[in-house]
C-alpha positions, 0 to 999 in steps of 0.5 A: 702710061701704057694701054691695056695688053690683053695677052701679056708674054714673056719678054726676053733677055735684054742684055748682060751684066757688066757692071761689078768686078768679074769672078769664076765660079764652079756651080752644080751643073754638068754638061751633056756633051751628047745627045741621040738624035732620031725618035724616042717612043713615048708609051703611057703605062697603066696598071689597075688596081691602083697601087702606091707609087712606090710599088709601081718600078716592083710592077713594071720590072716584073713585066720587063723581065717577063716580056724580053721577046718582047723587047728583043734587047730593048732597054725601057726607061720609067719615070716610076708612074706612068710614062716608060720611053723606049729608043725603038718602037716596040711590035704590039698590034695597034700600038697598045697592049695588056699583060696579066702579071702575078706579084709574088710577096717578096718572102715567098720565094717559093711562089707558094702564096697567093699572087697579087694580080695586075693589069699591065697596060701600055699604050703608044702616045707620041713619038719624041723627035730629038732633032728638035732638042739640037736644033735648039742647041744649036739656035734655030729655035727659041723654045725649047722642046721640055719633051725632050728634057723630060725624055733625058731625065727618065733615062739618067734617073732610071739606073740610081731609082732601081738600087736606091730609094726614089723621092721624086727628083731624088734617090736616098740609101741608108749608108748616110743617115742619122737618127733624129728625135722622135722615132725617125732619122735622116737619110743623105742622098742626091737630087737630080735634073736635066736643065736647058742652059744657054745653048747646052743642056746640063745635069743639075746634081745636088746633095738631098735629105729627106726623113724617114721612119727609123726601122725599129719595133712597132712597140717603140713608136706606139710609145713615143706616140703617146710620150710613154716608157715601154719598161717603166709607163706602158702597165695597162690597156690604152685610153681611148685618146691615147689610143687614136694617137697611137692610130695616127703615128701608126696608120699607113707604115709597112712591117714585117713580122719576127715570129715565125723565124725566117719567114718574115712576113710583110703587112701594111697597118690600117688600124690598131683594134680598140679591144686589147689582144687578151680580149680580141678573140677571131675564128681559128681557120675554117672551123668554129673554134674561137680564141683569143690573139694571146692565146693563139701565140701562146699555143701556136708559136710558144709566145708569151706576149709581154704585153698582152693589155695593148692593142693588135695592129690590123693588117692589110685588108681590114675585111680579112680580119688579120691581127698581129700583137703590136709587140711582135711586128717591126716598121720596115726601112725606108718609109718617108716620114711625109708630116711637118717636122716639130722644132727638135726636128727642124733643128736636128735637119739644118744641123744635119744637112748643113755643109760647108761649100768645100764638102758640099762640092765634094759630095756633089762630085759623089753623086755625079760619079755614082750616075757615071759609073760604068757599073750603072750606065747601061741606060746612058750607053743605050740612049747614047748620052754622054755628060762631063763629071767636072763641074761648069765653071761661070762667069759671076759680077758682084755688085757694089753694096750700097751705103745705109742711111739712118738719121742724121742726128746721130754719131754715125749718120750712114754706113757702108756695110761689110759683107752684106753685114753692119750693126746699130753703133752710134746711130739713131733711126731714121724715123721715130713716132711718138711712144706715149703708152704702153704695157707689160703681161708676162705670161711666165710664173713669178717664180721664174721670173719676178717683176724686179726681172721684168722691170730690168729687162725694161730698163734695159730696153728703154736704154736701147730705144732711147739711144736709137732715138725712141722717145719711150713713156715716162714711168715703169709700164704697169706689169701684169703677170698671167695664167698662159691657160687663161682667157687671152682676150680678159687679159690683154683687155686688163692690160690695156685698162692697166696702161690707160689707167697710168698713162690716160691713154690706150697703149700703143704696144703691149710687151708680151713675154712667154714662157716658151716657144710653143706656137698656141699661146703666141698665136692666141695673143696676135690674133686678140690683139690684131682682130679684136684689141686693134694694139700691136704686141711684142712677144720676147722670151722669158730667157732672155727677160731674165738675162738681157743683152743688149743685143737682143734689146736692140732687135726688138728695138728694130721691130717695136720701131716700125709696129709704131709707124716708124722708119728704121733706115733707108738708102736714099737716092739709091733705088732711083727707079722707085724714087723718080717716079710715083713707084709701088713695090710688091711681095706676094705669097701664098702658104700652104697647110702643112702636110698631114693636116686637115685637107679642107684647111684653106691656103692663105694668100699675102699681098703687101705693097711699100707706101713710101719713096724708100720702100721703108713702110708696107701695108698687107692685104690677106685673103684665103683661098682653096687648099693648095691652089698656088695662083691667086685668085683674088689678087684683083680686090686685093690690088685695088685695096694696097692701091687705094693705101698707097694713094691714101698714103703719098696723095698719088697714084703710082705710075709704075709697078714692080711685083716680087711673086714668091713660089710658083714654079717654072711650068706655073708661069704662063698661068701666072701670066693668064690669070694674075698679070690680067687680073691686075690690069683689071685691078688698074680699071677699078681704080679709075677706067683708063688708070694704067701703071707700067707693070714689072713682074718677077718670080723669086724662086728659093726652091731650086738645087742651083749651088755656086762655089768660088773658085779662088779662094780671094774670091769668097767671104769668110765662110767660104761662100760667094759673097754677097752681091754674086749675080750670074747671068749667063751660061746656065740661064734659060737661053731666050728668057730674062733670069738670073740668079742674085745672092744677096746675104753673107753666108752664116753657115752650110752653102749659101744659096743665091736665089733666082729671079725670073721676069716673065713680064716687064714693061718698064723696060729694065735693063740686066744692071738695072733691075738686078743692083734695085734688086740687091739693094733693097735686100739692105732694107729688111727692117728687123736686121742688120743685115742684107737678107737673101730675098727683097724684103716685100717678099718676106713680109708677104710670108711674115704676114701669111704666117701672122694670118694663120692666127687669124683663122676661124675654126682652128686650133694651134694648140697641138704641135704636130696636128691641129684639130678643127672646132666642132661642126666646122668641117661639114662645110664643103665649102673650105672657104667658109670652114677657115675663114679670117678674121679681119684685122682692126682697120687702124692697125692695117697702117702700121707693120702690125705682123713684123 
């Protein structure tokens, strides 16, 4: 035991890996072989009225091309917002200025129109020493000066973000793309940083996708908005419902106009008019003249409108009152499509984006040959930046599987996996609760699936459980069958009365099947059988009840085990860290509400801890807290919660602590430091004053664009990927700092990615191979596989159980796909905590992993 520190820091690298047989690998990263030394300038940029940031390069290139006395064969860089960096200082008394610049509508060549008047100022704010950056290269200084790495990839990013479609770290064009369904396609283009390595510094080049509206008639997305043929549904005017969904697909798209001929004018759509364009009359110019949309196309343009019933589109400034009939507008290209993706759509992205290592590395060679074209690199020549276009080749370890145990009755007691992979064969699992009770509701209708199906299905399944070692009841379940719309708390209760009724005794799981995939009824049935029935459930798909195979029997099987309290297999002496000592694991996350929802939606935040010596069984601690904010701030009453559970569950209290944090980002850490790592101790206090478990605590990041291929062929798995157990240490990790990246799954298809582990506090004092091989083998020990899973498997329940906890929310709506509602009254509140609070889960189901 340790005394409390009250500023926790970041400790270094404590050696290297050598255990595991060595390889070379080729990775994304491209060395910078020089820089420029001396000042770089700093200026911050400002342009008022506030303009999108997608207008802000259209701006500041305006003002460069209107200011080149100015900038006397300066060549600015722009980060696209606010920052523009210059090699020379520039002659502007007091080191600040403002222009009035005149932005032109693109289709007037001529400059007849009237201007959109800006105010352009620019401001001196720092002067970057680049001496700094060599000296840390070159290992005088331990910190790396990130001002510095900004500076470099402004100027790196600026050429590819003036011909290409910038997205933050990434540029897209339309030469690669897709089309998608629902109206939108997918773009291929590359994402691009500048990182600091060990004593260099390196361009990390990926392949990106991102998705965007398909350029196409305004008409076609109102009717795929409202899921209507244009020739064959659209006869007449819109339903007010059906209007203000074709609003929201609507609101917010740029088009221009096909009929005026060549002269094309450009919009932005606030609004569609609740009043159809045959009916919607306006003031024709200056005089008093009224008439109606229609009307006025027909006599002005000769246009007689296909579609006169529908709404005009409302353009621009809604005060200026600027109709245009929908059918005569068309979206303009490259506008990002920024809401949640439905399933089609998610499937569609992983088909698209996904590349074997071969072809991936070639596009990644694409992309740094774009960058380094002589055609592109007058920035680079200016700043004196020079980079290698072959690829930084590292030296990988990987480390040895470890052996799986499952209980010793069986055929085949253990098991050494291969390629991270292994299967239930002859093996009976480790632990088994007794199974006296359960039920069946199908939710499917009885024409598509009879109760001879069902019963089939359970046949089936008892067969599996019973030869994994699951005692199941005795008798066929009663079977249910029910309206999907009907009350989902009235049904699972007639269930639960079914199964007493047969067994003289509550169910300890009810089968649920479904009829599909969609979201509403699945999340209605966990939330009344978590916070209100207090019995897990198990959802299959109505598919796969009709034709079972046991395969698909055997992973149910896997997680019905451990809903029951039960142990699926475990690694023994293996995790000799966590075995030797009292040892608690945890996995945190925190999830966000999806993007185009309800701003008020509150983020929610999972804690789960391990409650045993093999890190087979987790307890979960849920809490909401304000929208988008990634630290926890609760993680104090919710330490103590999983703490008290754990003593509860073993008779001791842990003497060391070893915490997986999933999704903060490298410039969250030291806040993550502030706040979480005191909060903890503070959580050590309240379990009894002068209570104190070392502490480990590791980020494991999945968000990064650090890609890894063999270099010899012997050296891959089957699909060409890095095998599982690759970890690199060196080379491209942070110089001081201890990280590294750990690939721990069998590549299934595309490039696998290896994730990468950063300690920003340790005080159980691991070495490299010690923390990294417990770090791989737990990724063995994901209950619902088998399997090694690519991150330690607290982590993925942490995310498991934040999504379960959606269910749970007070005053939501799952019921449409692409937008949920909120229930009326709920959103007044201004406090988003109370809008969409949880509902708590029955206390006696906390003990089991209810949310697997």
């Amino acid at each position: 035991m340790s005394t409390a520190v009250t500023k926790p820091t970041m400790p270094r690298r404590p050696d290297y890996l050598k255990a595991g047989r060595s390889i070379t690998l080729d990775t994304n990263f491209f060395l910078v072989r020089h820089i420029l030394s001396g000042i770089i300038y700093q200026y911050d940029v400002s342009i008022t009225p506030e303009i999108p940031s997608s207008r802000c390069r259209e701006i500041f290139r305006t003002w460069e091309s209107e200011n080149k006395e100015l900038l006397r064969n300066i060549l600015p860089v722009y980060d696209g917002r606010s920052t523009m960096y210059t090699k020379e200082r520039l002659n502007i008394e007091k080191d600040t200025q403002q222009f009035e610049l005149k932005i032109y509508k693109k289709e007037d060549k001529e400059r007849r129109g009237r201007p959109q008047r800006f105010n352009f100022q620019i401001k001196k704010v720092g002067e970057i020493n680049m001496d700094r950056l060599h000296m840390f290269l070159d290992g005088k200084v331990t910190t790396c000066p990130e001002e510095t790495i900004m500076a470099i990839d402004v100027v790196l990013r600026n050429k590819p973000s003036l011909i290409f479609t910038p997205i933050g770290r990434c540029f897209f064009n339309r030469d690669d793309h897709q089309s998608a369904f629902g109206g939108i396609e997918f773009w291929r283009g590359y994402y691009q940083s500048v990182r600091p390595g060990n004593g260099k510094i390196y361009i990390n080049m990926d392949v990106a996708a991102a998705a965007f509206y398909e350029p196409k008639s305004a008409l076609d997305v109102l009717a795929r908005a409202i899921g209507r043929d244009i020739e064959r549904d659209i006869r007449g005017p819109l339903s007010e419902h059906d209007l203000k969904r074709a609003e929201r697909e609507l609101k917010g798209l740029k088009f221009i106009t096909n009929h005026t001929g060549g002269k094309r004018r450009r919009y932005k759509i606030t609004g569609l008019t609740t009043v159809p364009t045959d009916r919607l009359k306006f003031q024709v110019g200056k005089s008093d003249r009224e008439d109606t949309v229609s009307n006025y196309f027909q006599n002005r343009y000769n246009i007689r409108l296909n579609y006169p019933f529908l709404p005009c589109i409302i353009a621009d400034n809604p005060k200026k009152h600027i109709y245009m009939p929908i059918e005569v507008c068309e979206i303009i290209e490259g506008q990002r499509y920024n809401k949640k993706l439905n399933d089609k759509q998610t499937s569609d992205m992983i088909k698209f984006t996904c590349q074997p290592p071969n072809k991936r590395a070639d596009a990644i060679r694409k992309g740094i040959d774009i960058i380094s074209d002589p055609l592109n690199n007058e920035y680079q020549e200016a700043y004196e930046i020079s980079f290698d276009t072959k690829m930084t080749s590292v030296e990988a370890h990987v480390l040895p599987e470890p052996r799986v145990y499952y209980n010793q009755r069986g055929g085949e007691k253990s098991i050494k996996p291969n390629f991270g992979k292994w299967n239930l064969k002859d093996k009976v699992l480790a632990r088994c609760n007794e199974f006296k009770s359960w039920s069946v509701v199908v939710f499917a209708p009885q024409f598509r699936l009879n109760s001879g199906q069902v019963l089939n299905f359970i046949r089936q399944l008892s067969d599996i459980c019973i030869k994994e070692g699951m005692q199941v009841p005795q008798g066929e379940p009663p079977v249910l069958h029910a309206n999907p719309n009907g009350n989902i708390k009235n049904i699972l209760a007639q269930s639960f009365e079914d199964a007493h009724r047969v067994y003289g005794r509550p169910p300890q799981l009810i089968i649920c099947v479904l009829p599909d995939t969609k979201a509403a009824l699945y999340n209605s049935i966990k939330r009344v059988s978590d916070t209100e029935l207090g019995v897990p459930t198990q959802c299959v798909q109505s598919n796969k009840v009709q034709r079972p195979n046991p395969m698909y029997c055997a992973n149910v099987s896997l997680k019905m085990n451990v809903k029951l309290g039960g142990i699926n297999s475990y690694l023994g002496d293996q995790l000799k860290f966590i075995t030797e000592k009292p040892t608690i694991v945890f996995g945190a996350d925190v999830t966000h509400p999806p993007p185009g929802g309800d701003p008020n939606r509150s983020s929610i935040v999972s804690l789960v801890g391990s409650m045993d010596a093999q890190c087979a069984r987790y307890h979960a601690s849920l809490r909401t807290q304000q929208a988008k904010l990634e630290i926890i701030r609760d993680i104090r009453s919710m330490m103590k919660e999983l703490l008290v559970a754990f003593y509860k569950s073993t008779g001791v209290k842990p003497e060391r602590i070893l915490f997986y944090r999933d999704g903060i980002s490298e410039g969250q850490f030291n806040e993550a430091l502030r706040v979480e790592i005191t909060e903890i101790f503070k959580a050590f206090d309240d379990m009894e004053p002068g209570y104190r478990p070392t502490l480990t605590y590791v980020v494991v990041q999945k968000r990064h664009h650090t890609k890894f291929f063999p270099r010899n062929k012997g050296d891959a798995d089957r699909s060409g990927n890095i095998p599982p157990g690759t970890v690199v240490d060196n080379t491209i990790t942070h110089p001081v700092n201890f990280d590294f990246y750990l690939c721990s799954h069998a590549g299934i298809q595309g490039t696998s990615k290896a994730s990468h582990y950063y300690v920003i506090y340790d005080e159980n004092n691991f070495s490299s191979e010690s923390l990294q091989t417990l770090t791989y083998n737990m990724c063995y020990l994901y209950c619902r596989a088998t399997c090694s899973v690519s991150i330690p498997p607290p982590v993925y329940y942490a995310h498991l159980a934040a999504s379960r906890a959606r269910c749970y929310l007070n005053g939501w709506d799952d019921s449409e796909s692409d937008r949920a509602t909120v229930a009326s009254g709920s959103n007044n509140d201004p406090n988003p905590s109370n809008n969409y609070s949880l509902a708590p889960v029955i206390p006696h189901l906390r003990q089991f992993m209810y949310f697997m």
